[in-house]
C-alpha positions as CSV (number, residue, x, y, z in Angstrom):
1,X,-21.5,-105.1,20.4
2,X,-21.7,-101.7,21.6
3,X,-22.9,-100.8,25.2
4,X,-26.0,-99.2,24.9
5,X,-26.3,-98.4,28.3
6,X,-23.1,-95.9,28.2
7,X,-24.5,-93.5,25.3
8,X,-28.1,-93.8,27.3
9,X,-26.3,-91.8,29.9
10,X,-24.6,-89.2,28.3
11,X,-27.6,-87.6,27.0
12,X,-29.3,-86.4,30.1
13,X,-25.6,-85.2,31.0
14,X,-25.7,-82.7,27.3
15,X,-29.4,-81.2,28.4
16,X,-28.5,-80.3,31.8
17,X,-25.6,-78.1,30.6
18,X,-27.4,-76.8,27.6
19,X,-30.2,-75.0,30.8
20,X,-27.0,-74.2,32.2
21,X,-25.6,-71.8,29.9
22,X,-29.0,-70.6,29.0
23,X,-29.1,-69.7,32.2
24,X,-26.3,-67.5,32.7
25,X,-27.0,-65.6,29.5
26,X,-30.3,-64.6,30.1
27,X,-28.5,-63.1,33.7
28,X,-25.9,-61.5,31.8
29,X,-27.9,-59.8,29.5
30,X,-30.2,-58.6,32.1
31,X,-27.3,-57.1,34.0
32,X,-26.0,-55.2,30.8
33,X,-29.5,-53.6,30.1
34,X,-29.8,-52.2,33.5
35,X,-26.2,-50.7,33.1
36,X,-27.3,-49.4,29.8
37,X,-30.4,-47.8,31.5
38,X,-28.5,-46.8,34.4
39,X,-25.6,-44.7,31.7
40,X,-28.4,-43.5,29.3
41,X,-30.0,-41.6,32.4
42,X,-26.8,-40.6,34.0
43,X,-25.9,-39.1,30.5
44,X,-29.5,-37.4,29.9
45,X,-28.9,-35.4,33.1
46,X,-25.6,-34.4,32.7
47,X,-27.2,-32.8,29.3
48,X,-29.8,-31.2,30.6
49,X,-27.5,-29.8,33.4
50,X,-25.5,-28.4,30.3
51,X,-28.5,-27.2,28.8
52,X,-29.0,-24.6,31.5
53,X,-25.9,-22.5,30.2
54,X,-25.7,-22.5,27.4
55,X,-28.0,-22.1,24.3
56,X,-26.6,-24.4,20.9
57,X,-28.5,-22.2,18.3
58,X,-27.1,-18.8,19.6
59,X,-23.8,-20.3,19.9
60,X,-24.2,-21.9,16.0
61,X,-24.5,-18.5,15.1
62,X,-21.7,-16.7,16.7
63,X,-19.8,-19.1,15.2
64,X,-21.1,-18.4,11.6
65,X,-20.9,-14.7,12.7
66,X,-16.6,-15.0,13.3
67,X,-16.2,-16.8,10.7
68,X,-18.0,-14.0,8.0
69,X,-16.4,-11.4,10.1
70,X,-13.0,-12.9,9.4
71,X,-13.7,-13.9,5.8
72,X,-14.6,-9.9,5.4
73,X,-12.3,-8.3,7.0
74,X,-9.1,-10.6,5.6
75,X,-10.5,-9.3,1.9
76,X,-10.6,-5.9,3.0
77,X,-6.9,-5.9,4.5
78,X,-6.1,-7.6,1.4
79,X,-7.2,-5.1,-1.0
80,X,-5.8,-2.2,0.9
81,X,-2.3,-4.0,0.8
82,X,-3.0,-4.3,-2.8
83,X,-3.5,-0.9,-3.3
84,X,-1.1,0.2,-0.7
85,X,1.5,-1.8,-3.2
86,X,0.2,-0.3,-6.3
87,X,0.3,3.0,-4.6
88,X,3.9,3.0,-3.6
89,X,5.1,1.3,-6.8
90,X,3.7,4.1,-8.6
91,X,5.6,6.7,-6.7
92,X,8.3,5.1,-6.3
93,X,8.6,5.2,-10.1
94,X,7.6,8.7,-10.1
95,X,11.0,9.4,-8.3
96,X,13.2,7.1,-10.4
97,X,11.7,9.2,-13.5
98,X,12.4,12.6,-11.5
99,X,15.8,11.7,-10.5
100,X,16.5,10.7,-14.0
101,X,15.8,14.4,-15.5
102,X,17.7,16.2,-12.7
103,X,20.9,13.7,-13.5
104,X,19.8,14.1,-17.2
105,X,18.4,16.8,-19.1
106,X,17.7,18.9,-16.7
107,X,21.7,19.0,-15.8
108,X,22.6,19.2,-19.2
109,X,20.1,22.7,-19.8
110,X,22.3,24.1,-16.8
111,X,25.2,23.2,-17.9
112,X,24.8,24.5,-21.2
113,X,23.0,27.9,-20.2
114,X,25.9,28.2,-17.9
115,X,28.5,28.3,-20.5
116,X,26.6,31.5,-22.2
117,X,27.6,35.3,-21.5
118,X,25.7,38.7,-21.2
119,X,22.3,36.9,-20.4
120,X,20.8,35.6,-17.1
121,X,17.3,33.5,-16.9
122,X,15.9,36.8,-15.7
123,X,16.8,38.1,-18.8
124,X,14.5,35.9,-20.7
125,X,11.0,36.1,-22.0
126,X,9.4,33.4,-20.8
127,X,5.8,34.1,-21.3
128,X,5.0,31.1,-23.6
129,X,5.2,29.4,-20.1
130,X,1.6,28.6,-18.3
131,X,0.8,31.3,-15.7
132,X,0.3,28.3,-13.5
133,X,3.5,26.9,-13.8
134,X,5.4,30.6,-14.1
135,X,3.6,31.5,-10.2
136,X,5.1,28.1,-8.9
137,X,8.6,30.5,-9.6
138,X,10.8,27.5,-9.5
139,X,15.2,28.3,-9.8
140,X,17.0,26.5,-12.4
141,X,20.1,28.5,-11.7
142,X,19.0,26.8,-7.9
143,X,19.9,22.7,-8.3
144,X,22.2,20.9,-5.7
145,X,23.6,18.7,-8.0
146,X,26.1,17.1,-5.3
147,X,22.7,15.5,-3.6
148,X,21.3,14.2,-7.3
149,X,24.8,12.4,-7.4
150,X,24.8,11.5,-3.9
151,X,20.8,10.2,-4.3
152,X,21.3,8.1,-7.6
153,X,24.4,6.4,-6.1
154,X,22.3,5.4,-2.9
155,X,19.8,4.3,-5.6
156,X,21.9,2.2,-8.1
157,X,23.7,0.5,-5.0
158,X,20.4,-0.4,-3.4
159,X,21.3,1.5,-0.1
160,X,18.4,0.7,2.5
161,X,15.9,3.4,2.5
162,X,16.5,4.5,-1.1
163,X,12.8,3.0,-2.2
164,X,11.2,4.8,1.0
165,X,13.7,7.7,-0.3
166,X,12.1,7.9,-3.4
167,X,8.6,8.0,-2.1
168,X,9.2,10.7,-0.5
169,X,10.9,12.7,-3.6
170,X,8.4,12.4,-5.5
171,X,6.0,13.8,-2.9
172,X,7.5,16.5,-1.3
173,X,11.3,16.3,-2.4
174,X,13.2,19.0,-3.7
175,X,16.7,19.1,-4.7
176,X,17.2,23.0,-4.4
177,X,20.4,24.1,-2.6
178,X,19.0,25.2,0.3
179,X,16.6,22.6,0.9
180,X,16.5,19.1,3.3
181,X,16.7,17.3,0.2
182,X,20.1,17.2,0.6
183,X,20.3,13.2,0.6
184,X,18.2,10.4,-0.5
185,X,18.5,9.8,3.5
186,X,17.1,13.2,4.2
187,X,14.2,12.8,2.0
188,X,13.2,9.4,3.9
189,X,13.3,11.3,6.9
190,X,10.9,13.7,5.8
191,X,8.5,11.2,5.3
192,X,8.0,10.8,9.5
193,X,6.0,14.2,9.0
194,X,3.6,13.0,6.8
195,X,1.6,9.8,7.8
196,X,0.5,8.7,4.2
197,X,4.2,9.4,3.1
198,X,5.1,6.8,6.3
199,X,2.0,4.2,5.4
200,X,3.4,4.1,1.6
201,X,7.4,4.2,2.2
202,X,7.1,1.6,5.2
203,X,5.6,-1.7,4.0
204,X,3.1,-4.1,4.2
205,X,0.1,-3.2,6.9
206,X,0.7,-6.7,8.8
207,X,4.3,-5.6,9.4
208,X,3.3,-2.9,11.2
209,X,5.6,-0.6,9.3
210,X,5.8,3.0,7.8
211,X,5.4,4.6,11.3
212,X,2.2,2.9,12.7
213,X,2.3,3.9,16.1
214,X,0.4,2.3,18.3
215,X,-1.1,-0.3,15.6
216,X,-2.8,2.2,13.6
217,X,-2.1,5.3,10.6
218,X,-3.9,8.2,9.8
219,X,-4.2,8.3,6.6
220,X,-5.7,11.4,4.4
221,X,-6.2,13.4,7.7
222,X,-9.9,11.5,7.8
223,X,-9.1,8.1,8.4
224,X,-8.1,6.4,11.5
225,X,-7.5,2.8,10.5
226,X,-7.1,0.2,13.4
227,X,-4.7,-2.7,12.0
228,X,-7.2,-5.4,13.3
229,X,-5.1,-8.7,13.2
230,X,-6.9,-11.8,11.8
231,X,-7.0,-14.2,14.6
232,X,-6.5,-11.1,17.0
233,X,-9.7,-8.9,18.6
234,X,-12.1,-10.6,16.4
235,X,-12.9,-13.8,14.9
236,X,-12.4,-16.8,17.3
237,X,-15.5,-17.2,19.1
238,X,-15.4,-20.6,21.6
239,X,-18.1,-22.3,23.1
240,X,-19.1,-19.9,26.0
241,X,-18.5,-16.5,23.6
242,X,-21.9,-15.3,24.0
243,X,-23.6,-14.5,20.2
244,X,-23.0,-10.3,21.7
245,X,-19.9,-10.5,21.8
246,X,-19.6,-12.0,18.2
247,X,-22.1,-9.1,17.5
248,X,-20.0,-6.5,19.1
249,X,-16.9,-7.7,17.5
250,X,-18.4,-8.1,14.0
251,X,-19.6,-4.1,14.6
252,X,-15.9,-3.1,15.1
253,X,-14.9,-5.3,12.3
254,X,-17.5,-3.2,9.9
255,X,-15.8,0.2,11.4
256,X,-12.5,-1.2,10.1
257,X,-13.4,-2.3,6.8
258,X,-14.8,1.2,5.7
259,X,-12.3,2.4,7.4
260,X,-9.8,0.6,5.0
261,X,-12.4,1.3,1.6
262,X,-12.2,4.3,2.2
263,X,-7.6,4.4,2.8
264,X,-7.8,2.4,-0.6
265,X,-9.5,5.1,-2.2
266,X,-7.9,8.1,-1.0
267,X,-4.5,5.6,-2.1
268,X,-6.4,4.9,-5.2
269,X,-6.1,8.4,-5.8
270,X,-2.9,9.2,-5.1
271,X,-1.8,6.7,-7.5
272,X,-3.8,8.1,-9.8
273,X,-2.1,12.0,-9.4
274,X,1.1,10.4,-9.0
275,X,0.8,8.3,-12.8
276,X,-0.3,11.6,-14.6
277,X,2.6,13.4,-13.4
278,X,4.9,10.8,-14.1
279,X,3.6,10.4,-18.2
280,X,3.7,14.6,-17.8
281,X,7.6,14.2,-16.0
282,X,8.5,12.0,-19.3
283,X,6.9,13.9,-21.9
284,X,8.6,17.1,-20.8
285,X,12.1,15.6,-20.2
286,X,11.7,14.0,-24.4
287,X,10.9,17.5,-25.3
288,X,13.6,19.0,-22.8
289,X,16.3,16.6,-24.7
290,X,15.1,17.8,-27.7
291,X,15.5,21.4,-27.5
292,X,19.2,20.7,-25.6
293,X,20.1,19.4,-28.8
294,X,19.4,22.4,-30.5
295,X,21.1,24.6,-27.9
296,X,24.3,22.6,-27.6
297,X,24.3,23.5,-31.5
298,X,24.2,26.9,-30.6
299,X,26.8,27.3,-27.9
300,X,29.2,25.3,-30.1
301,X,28.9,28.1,-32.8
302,X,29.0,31.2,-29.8
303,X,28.6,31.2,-26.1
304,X,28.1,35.0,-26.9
305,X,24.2,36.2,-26.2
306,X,24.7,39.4,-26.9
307,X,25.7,38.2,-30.7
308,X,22.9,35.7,-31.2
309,X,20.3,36.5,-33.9
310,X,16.9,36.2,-33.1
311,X,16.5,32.1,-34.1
312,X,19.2,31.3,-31.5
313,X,17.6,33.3,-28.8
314,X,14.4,31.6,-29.3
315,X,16.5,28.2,-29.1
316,X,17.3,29.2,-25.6
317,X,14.6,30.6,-24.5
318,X,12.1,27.3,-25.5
319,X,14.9,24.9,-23.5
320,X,14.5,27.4,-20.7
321,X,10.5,27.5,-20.9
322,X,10.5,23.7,-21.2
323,X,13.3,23.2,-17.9
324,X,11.1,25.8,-16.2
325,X,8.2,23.7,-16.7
326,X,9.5,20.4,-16.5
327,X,11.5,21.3,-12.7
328,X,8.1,22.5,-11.4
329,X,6.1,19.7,-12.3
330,X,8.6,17.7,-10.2
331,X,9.0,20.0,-7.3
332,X,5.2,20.7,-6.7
333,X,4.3,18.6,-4.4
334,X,2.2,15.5,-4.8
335,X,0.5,15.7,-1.2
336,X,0.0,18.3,1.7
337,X,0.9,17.8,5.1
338,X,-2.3,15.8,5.9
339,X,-1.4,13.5,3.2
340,X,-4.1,14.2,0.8
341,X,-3.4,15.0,-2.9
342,X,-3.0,18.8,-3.6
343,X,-4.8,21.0,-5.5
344,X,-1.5,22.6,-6.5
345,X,-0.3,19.5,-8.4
346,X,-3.5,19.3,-10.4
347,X,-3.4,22.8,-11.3
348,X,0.3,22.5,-12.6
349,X,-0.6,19.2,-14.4
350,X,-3.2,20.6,-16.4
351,X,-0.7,23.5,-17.2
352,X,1.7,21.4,-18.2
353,X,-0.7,19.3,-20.7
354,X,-1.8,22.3,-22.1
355,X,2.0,23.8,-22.5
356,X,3.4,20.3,-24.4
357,X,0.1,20.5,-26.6
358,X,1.2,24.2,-27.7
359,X,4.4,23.1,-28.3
360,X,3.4,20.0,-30.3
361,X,4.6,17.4,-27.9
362,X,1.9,14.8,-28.4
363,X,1.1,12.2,-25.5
């Protein structure tokens, strides 16, 4: 048989150490929630020390405030650089389109009125062309054909500055023989005079390019535009930035931005100018082609003036009307030397729609 008497004393043993480790819980657990109360306080000052300096709401908000700011004034630098693009695309074109009639049918009139005797343009009634356009009192007999070549080989080899080049051409470029537009490099240069000229021929507004001194460009002769970086002055408002600050920043921000509404619009209409020329520039040089074709008939009969009858004088005079109209809608300049679109250009572009619509010449 079992011993009874060995289990019997076990038991007692199995109680005493159950107490035990009741025991030592109940002291553990008392020690943890006084360290927990002891923390929780430690932590609740340390807030309220904190709380002294600084104000969460206000902070919130210049934090919301930088953030809008930079939301706003990244669209707005956006947009410009849109326009700045469309802008310079536009005159850019504008030069291709003027460079083509001097190397085309503008150099073929001259050509072809040179091989003629006993007349000079002088000689010539011209009055079917627009007073407008007759004042301007451009020289055909005037060309520096040496610089056309010298400009569309810089152009067709992509030679740096050509685009800028161009830009410039077709705002204030001239190939006359006395003239800086000697070279495409020449007319590039000229565009350091002009600050809109500069702005368009230069690049992208981030790059800092197109002669923005000092981070900024006047542009028009009204607008001062600061080239606010994103990231830079504004924007970044950390956790001591007081909510003025933000406030003061955001106000500078606003500056900027209408600063750079109002450069898109005065771009805005540039482009504008620079596209109606260009659809004039084309029309005249189709007509211009047309009435070579009729004159290179002519001269291959009898270079001889004095013996024309009175169809083939007409023939040359309309291809010198049309080349005297066609060379001063490309030489009259786009914009003046404040960079703002010229009254002059409009004037001759209204003269010039109303000459091809005499002649026929639908848009």
């Amino acid at each position: 048989m079992p011993d009874m008497r060995e289990n019997r004393m076990k038991l007692p043993d199995l109680k005493d150490g159950r107490r035990i480790l009741d025991t030592a819980k109940e002291r553990v657990e008392s020690l943890d929630r006084d360290e927990l109360r002891r923390g929780a306080a430690s932590a609740t000052s340390r807030l309220k020390e904190q709380a002294k300096s600084v104000e969460p709401p206000r902070l919130w908000q210049a934090h919301r405030l930088g953030k809008d700011t930079k939301t706003q004034l990244s669209t707005a630098q956006e947009l410009l650089q849109e326009q700045h693009d469309l802008t310079a695309r536009a005159m850019q074109d504008l030069g291709e389109i003027e460079l083509g009639c001097y190397d085309g049918s503008l150099r073929d009139f001259v050509e072809l009125f040179e091989k003629l005797r006993n007349v000079t343009l002088s000689d010539l009634d011209l009055s079917e062309v627009p007073p407008e356009i007759a004042d301007f009192d451009v020289e055909l007999h005037n060309i520096n054909f040496k610089a056309v070549d010298a400009a569309r080989l810089a152009v067709s080899s992509g030679a740096a500055g050509a685009a800028s080049g161009l830009i410039a051409f077709a705002a204030v470029g001239t190939f006359a023989t006395a003239s800086t537009g000697t070279a495409i490099g020449a007319l590039s240069g000229a565009a350091a005079t002009n600050a809109t000229l500069a702005w368009l021929g230069g690049g992208a507004i981030a790059a800092g390019g197109g002669g923005m001194a000092a981070g900024a460009v006047v542009l028009g002769g009204i607008v001062a535009l600061p080239v606010l970086a994103v990231g830079g002055l504004v924007l970044h408002h950390k956790g001591r930035q007081a909510l003025a600050d933000a406030e003061e920043d955001a106000l500078e921000a606003e500056r900027a931005i209408k600063e750079m509404e109002l450069a898109a619009t005065v771009a805005r209409g540039i482009e504008a100018r620079t596209a109606r020329l260009a659809q004039l520039t084309e029309r005249l040089d189709l007509l211009l082609r047309e009435r070579n074709a009729v004159l290179r008939h002519v001269t291959a009969r009898s270079v001889d003036y004095a013996t024309f009858d009175d169809a083939d004088r007409d023939a040359v005079m309309h291809a010198a009307a049309t080349a005297t109209t066609l060379r001063t809608v490309m030489d009259v300049p786009l914009l003046d030397d404040d960079g703002t679109v010229t009254d002059a250009s409009a004037k001759v572009a209204d003269a010039a729609a109303d000459y091809l619509d005499e002649q026929g010449q639908d848009a």
